[in-house]
N, C-alpha and C positions, 0 to 999 in steps of 0.2 A: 687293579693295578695302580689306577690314579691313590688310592687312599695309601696301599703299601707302601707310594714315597713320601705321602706326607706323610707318615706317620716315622720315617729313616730322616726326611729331612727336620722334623722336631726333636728327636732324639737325637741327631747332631748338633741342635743349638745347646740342648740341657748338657750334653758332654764336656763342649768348649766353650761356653760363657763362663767368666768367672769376672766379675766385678773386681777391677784392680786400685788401687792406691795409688797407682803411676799411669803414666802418659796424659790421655785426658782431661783426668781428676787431679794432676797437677801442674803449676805455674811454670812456664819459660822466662829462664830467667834469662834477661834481656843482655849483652853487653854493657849497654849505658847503665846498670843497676846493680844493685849490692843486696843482699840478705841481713836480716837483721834479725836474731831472735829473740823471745820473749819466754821467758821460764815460766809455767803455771805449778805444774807440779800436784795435781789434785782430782780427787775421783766425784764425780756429778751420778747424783742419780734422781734430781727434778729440776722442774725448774727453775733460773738462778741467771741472774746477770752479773758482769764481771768488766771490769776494768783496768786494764793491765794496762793501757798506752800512756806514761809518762808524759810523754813531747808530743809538739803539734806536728809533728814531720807527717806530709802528705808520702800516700801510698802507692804503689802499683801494680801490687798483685797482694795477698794474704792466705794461709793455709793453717789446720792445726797438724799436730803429729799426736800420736797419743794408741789408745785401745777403745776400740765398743764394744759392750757383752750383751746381749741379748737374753731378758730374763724371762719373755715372753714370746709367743707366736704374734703375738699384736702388738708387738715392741712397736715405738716410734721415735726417730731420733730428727733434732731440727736443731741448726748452729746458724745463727746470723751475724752477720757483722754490719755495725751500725755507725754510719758517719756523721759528721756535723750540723750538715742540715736536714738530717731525720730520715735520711733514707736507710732501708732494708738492703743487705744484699748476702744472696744464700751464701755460704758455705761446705752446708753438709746438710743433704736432705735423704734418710734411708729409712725404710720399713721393708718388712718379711717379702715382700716382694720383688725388690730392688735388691737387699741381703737376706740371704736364709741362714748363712752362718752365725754359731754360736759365738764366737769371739771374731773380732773383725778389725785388724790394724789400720792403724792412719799412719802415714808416711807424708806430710805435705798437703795435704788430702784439699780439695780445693774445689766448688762449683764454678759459680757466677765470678767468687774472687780470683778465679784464673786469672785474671784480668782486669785492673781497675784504673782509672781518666785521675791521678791523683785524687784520691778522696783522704780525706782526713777522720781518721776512726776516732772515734770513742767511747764506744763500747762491744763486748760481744754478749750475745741473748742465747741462751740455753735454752732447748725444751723437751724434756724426755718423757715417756710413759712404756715403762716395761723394758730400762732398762736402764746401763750406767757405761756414765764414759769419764775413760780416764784421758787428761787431757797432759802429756805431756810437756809440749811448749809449742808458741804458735811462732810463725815466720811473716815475717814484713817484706817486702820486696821494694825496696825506696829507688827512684831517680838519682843518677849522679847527676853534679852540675850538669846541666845544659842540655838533659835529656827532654827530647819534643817528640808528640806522637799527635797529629790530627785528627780531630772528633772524629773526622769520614773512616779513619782508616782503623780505630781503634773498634768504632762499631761494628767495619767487615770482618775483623779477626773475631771480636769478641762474636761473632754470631756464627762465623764458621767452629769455633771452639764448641761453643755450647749444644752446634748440633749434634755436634761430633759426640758428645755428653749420652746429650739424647738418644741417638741414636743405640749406644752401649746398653743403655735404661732399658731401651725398648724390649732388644733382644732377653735381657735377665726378667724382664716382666713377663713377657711370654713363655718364656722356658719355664718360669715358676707355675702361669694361668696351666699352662699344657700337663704341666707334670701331676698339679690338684685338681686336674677333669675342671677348670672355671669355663664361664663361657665365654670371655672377652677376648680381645686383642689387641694389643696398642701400638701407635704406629706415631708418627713425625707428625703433630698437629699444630696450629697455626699457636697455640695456650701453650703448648709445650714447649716453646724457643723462646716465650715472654720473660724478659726479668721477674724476679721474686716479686718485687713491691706492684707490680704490674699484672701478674697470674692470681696472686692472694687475692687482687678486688676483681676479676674474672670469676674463679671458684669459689668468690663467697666466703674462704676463711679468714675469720676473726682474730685478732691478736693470741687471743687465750684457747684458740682451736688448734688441737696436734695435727688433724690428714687430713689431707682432700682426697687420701686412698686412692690415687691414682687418675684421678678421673680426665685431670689433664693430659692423659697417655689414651685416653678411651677411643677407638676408630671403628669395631668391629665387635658384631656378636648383639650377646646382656650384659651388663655391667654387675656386677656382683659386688656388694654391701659385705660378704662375710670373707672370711680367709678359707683355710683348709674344708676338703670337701670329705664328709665322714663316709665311705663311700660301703661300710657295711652295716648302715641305719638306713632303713629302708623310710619314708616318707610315709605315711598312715595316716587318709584326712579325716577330720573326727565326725564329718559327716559326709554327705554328698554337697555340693553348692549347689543353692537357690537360684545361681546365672548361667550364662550360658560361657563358654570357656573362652568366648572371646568378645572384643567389642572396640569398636573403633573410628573415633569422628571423621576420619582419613577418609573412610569408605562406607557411608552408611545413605541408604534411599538415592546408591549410585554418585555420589558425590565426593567431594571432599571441601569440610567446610571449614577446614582452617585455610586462615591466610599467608603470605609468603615467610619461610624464615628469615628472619635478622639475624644481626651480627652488632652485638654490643660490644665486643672487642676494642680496645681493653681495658676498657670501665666497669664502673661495679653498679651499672644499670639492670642487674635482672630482674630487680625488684618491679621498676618502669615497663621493662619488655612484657615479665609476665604479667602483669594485668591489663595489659592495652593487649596481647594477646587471644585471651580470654574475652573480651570485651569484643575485639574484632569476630569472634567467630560466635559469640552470641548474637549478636547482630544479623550475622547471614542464617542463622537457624530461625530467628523470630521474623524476617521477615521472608524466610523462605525464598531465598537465591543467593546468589553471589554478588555481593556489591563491589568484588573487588574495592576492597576498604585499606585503607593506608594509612592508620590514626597516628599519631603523635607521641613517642614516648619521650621527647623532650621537655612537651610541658609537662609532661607527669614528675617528671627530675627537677626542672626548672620551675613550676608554679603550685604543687601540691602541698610543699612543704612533709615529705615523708622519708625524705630522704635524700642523698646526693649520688651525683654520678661516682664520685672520686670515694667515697665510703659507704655506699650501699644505703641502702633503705627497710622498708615492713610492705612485702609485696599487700599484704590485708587490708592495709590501711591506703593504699593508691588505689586500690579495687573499688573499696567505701567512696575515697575521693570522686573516681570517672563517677560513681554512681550518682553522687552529689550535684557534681557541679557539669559534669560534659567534658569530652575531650573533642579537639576538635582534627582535621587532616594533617599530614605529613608538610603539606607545602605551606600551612600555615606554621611550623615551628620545626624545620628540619632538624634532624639528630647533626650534633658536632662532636658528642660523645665527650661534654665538659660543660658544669656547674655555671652555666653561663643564665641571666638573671630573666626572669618571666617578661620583663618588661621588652626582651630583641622578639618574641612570638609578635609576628603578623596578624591584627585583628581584622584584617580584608578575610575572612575565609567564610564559605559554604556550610561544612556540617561540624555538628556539634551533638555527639553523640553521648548518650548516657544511660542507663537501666534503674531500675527502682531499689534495688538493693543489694548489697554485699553481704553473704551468709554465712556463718561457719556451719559447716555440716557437723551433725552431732554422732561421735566415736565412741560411745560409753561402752556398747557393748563387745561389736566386732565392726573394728576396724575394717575391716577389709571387704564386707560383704555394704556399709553405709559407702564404702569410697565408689566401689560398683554401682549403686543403686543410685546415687545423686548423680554421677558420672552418665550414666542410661538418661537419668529421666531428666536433668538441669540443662545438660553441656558440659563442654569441657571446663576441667577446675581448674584452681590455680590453687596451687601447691607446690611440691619438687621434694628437694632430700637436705637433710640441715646444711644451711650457710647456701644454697641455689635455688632460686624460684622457677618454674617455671610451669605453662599448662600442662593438665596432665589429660590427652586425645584418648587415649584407649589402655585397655590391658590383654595380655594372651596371657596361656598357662604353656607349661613345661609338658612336653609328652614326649612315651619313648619313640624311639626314631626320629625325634625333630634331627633336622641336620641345619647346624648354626657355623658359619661364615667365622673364623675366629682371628683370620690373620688374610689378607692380601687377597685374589682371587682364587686361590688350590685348596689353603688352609682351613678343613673343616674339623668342627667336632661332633660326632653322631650322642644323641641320646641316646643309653643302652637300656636294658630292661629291670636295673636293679637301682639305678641314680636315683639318689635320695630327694630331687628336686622333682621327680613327676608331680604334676599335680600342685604342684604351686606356679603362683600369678609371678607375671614380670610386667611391667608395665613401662604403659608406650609416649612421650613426654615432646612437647616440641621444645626444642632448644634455641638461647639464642647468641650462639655463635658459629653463623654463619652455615651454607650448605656442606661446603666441604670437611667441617671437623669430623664426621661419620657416613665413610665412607658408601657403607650398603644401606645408609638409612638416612640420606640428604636432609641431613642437620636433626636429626629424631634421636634423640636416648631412651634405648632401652633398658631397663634399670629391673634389678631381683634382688629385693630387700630380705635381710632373715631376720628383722623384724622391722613394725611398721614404725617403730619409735624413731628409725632414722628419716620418713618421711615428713613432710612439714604440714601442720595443720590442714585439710583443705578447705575453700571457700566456694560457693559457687555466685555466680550473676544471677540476678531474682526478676524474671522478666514482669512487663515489658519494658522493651525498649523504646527510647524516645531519639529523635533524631529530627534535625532542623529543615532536611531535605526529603525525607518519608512518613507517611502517616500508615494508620494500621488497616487502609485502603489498597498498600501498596505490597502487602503479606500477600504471597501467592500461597493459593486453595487447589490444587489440584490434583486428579487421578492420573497420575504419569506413566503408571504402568497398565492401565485398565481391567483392574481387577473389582473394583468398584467402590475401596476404600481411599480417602483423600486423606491428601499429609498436609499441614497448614507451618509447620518449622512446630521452635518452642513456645508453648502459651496452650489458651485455653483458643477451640477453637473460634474465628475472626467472626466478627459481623459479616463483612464482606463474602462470608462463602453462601454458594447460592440454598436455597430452601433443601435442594435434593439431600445435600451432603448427610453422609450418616455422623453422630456424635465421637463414632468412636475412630480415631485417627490409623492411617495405615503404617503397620508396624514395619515398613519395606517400601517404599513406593517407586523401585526399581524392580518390585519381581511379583507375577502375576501370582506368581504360585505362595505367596506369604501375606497375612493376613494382620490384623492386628495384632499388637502387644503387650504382653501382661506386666505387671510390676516389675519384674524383675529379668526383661529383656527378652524373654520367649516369645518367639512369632507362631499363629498359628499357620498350619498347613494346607494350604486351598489344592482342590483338585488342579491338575497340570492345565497348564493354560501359556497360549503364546501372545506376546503383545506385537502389536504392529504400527513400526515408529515410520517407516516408507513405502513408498507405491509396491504393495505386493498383488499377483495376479492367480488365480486358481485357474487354469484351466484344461484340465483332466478332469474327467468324473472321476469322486475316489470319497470318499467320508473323512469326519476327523472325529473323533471324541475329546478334542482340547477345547479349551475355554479361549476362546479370541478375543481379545481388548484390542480396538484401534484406537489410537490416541491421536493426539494435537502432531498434524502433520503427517499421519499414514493416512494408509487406503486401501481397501483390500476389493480389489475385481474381480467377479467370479463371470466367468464365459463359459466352462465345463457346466458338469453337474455335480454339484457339492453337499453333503448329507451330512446332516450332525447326529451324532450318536452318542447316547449314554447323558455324562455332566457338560456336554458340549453346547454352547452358546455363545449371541455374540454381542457383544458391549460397545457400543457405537460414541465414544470420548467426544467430549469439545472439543472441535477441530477437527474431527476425524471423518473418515466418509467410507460409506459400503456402497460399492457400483456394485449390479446385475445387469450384467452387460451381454442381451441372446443366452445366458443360462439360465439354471433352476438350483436355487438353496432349500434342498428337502428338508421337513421339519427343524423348520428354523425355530428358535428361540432368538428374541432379536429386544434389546434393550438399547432405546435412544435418547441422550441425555442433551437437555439444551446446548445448541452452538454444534450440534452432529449435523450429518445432512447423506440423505439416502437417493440414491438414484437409481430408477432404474429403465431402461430401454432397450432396444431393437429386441421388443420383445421376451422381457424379462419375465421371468417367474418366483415368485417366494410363496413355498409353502409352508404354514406354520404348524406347527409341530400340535397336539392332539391338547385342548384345553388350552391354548395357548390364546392369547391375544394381542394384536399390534397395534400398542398406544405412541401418540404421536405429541410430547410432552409439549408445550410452548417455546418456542425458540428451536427444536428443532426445522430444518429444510428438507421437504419429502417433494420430489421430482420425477415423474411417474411421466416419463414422455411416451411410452410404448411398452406397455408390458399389465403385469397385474400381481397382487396380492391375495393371495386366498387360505 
């Protein structure tokens, strides 16, 4: 029943949206103000800048009138109007997802310039691909004498106006996602109400860049790179994948070892974020915890030299940078989100963090399978999609029946069993703008490229890491889930780990039941086994056949009588303790790692299982107040 309305209430938006020429999309003309127009008379079909303003007469609103034809499915149409002192402000921003129509009138047609603080034009900027516009004449909205509007009140209208915009946008984005089976949904984001000259260094595009494809509207779902979805080409992969279908630094040996998201908003610092990113979460994998780290992407803006906040930068080359020289904390050179000089960073600070090198991972052959495999074995990369940097944490694949989140909390889309996207990667990116720009995924873009060429080179951190506050004393070594394999983070395994430890690192160290890892992400499958992280107590007699690991901080009391059976044994962790408390553990198998400690009294018994022996390694504690061993 729930799916039957949404699916009445999507088909009631695709019915009644229709992207208009009037109300929103154009200017209120004021009492105090006149119209004036401007004859162009001329059909555009590339790029082309034009100057029609004679006189310095300041403005207060501007619109064109005219026709758009759409010669393409990937048409993109972009109309700026440029003032005196070099500001951008939109006009006319449409692509097939905004209009699908093939001819598309202007009547006054009007964005950002709904509304403008007197600016004084002097030019407008053209930029089409896939298609042509006729521009018939554009319209001025000038002040009479003695017209006054205050900055406070000009910006509450201009922002109730634009949401209003936005909001229209929203609805014909979604109607159009719904209608071509896409997986996204766009909604009111924080980028989506920014002026033009303000979102452009947000998303990363460049003067001579046609779209950002929406992405400023992105809240829900995968993001999708392509347009129309061919939806009777079935998907056919040319082989089986080498990895496993998913992976992801969120949730990996129980953890999550990225650090919090930012919010560069709305500067064109992602270059800064993504590498101090990346940086931060290698750090917590080489030294194996969470440092709760908080590095500085100011000085990366401010003292790298790679770039600026106000025009972007080469996330590759701030990566090399941290590697170089060190970054150092957050309260040594907090973000102001402005070009402000290396010389205001604080040199009272603590850490100063750094790694050995900046890599390009090499793509020659298949892309997609080295982005996985560096991604498993490095950490997280730094990467993103042209014109946005950012880490890229994990990837999933597309399968049928996934059910993806597309719009609000109701609106879903089901995977069906013919979708040509089975079996391809989407991949999982932390972002940085802010938690709330995506809604179901607190500040993460999910992103499904149809090809990898829209992807940006990726780079990974080349451990180790060096840090002014940590040595490679301070890399914790340990079997957390006791199954007897030890996770040491990123690197070769530490000095610091004790003699015991086996060479080969644990490919899970949140699940007893998974073993090591091979090349390409596969864990292997250990007989079932349960770990024991708090005071647990056996006592019924009854058998198990699990493998018991008590780790740092459990404890397992047996008063019943307890029998181990088949692969069943029990793995006594640093930190961990096995009381025999008045019971009997028949055919034990009992493995005790230094820092363990075994007790037993009021008459305990351990029987060890047939060929079996009870070694008592160095550093373990064996406490035998009343009972016996045999």
């Amino acid at each position: 029943m729930v799916r039957i309305k949404i699916i009445l209430y999507i088909c009631c938006l695709i019915s009644t949206i229709k992207l208009s020429a009037t109300g929103v999309f154009t200017f209120k003309q004021y009492s105090s103000s006149y119209k004036e127009k401007i004859s162009i008379g001329k059909v555009f079909t590339s790029d082309e800048k034009i100057s029609p303003f004679l006189n310095s007469k300041q403005i207060i609103g501007f619109a064109i009138s005219g026709t758009l034809t759409k010669k393409s499915d990937d048409y993109y149409a972009r109309v700026l109007l440029c003032d005196k002192n070099g500001y951008e402000h939109l006009v006319l921003e449409l692509y097939e997802e905004i209009n699908n129509k093939k001819t598309f009138s202007l009547s006054d047609y009007c964005e950002e310039t709904m509304i403008l603080n007197r600016i004084q034009p002097v030019g407008i900027k053209i930029m089409l691909r896939g298609a042509e516009m006729k521009i018939d004449h554009v319209t001025c909205l000038l002040p009479k004498e003695g017209y006054s509007k205050k900055e406070e009140d000009y910006q509450k209208e201009w922002i109730s106006r634009k949401k209003n915009q936005v909001e229209q946008i929203i609805q014909q984005i979604n109607a159009y996602n719904y209608e071509n089976k896409r997986l996204w949904g766009a909604d009111v984001t924080e980028i989506s109400i920014l002026p033009w000259s303000e979102k452009k260094k947000v998303l990363g595009i460049a003067d001579d860049c046609i779209n950002g494809r929406g992405f400023e509207y992105y809240a829900h779902g995968i993001f999708e790179f392509e347009r129309k979805q061919e939806s009777n080409i079935l998907y056919q992969p040319l082989r089986n994948s080498l990895f496993p279908p998913s992976f992801d630094w969120r949730n990996r040996h129980g953890r999550n070892w990225m650090t919090s998201v930012k919010n560069q908003t709305p500067g064109s610092g992602c270059w800064a974020f993504a590498s101090v990113g990346v940086t931060e979460a290698i750090a917590n994998l080489y030294y194996n915890q969470d440092l709760s780290l908080d590095l500085s992407e100011q000085e990366v803006i401010s003292c790298s030299n790679c770039g600026s906040n106000a025009y972007g930068g080469t996330s590759a080359d701030a990566l090399q940078w941290i590697a170089d020289y060190g970054i150092s904390e957050e309260s040594a050179f907090p973000f102001v989100n402005s070009d402000v000089p290396c010389s205001n960073k604080n040199n009272t600070y603590e850490e100063l963090m750094r790694f050995n090198d900046a890599i390009e991972i090499p793509t020659n052959q298949n892309k997609e399978d080295s982005v996985k495999k560096y991604l498993i074995q490095k950490g997280p990369l730094l990467t993103g999609y042209t014109g946005h940097a950012m880490p890229l944490v994990g990837y999933n694949t597309i399968q049928a029946g996934d059910t993806i989140r597309i719009y609000g909390e109701t609106l879903f889309y089901i995977i069906s069993q013919n979708d040509s996207r089975i079996g391809q990667t989407y991949w999982i990116y932390k972002n940085s703008y802010g938690t709330e720009s995506y809604f179901g995924h607190a500040g993460y873009a999910y992103i499904y490229f149809n090809t990898l060429d829209n992807m940006l080179k990726p780079y990974y951190a080349e451990v180790p890491v060096y840090s002014n506050v940590l040595t490679d004393q301070d890399i914790v070594c340990e079997d957390a889930d006791g199954d007897g394999y030890y996770y040491w983070g990123i690197g070769q395994k530490p000095a610091n780990c004790p003699y015991w430890v086996p060479d080969t690192p644990d490919g899970d160290d949140s699940n007893i039941n998974l073993g090591s890892m091979d090349e390409y992400g596969h864990l292997d499958t250990l007989p079932t086994g349960i770990t024991i992280k708090t005071s647990v107590t056996y006592s019924s007699n009854s058998s198990t056949s699990y493998r018991l690991g008590i780790v740092n901080g459990g404890s397992l009391t047996i008063t019943g009588t307890t029998t181990l059976t088949g692969n069943s044994k029990i793995r006594v962790c640093e930190g961990g303790v096995l009381v025999i408390d008045g019971g009997t553990l028949q055919n034990a198998n009992i493995t005790m790692v230094p820092g363990s400690q075994l007790i037993v009294r009021n008459n305990g018994i351990i029987n060890l299982a047939s060929g079996k022996t009870f070694e008592v390694p160095e550093g373990v504690v064996v406490n035998i107040e009343s009972g016996e061993i045999n």
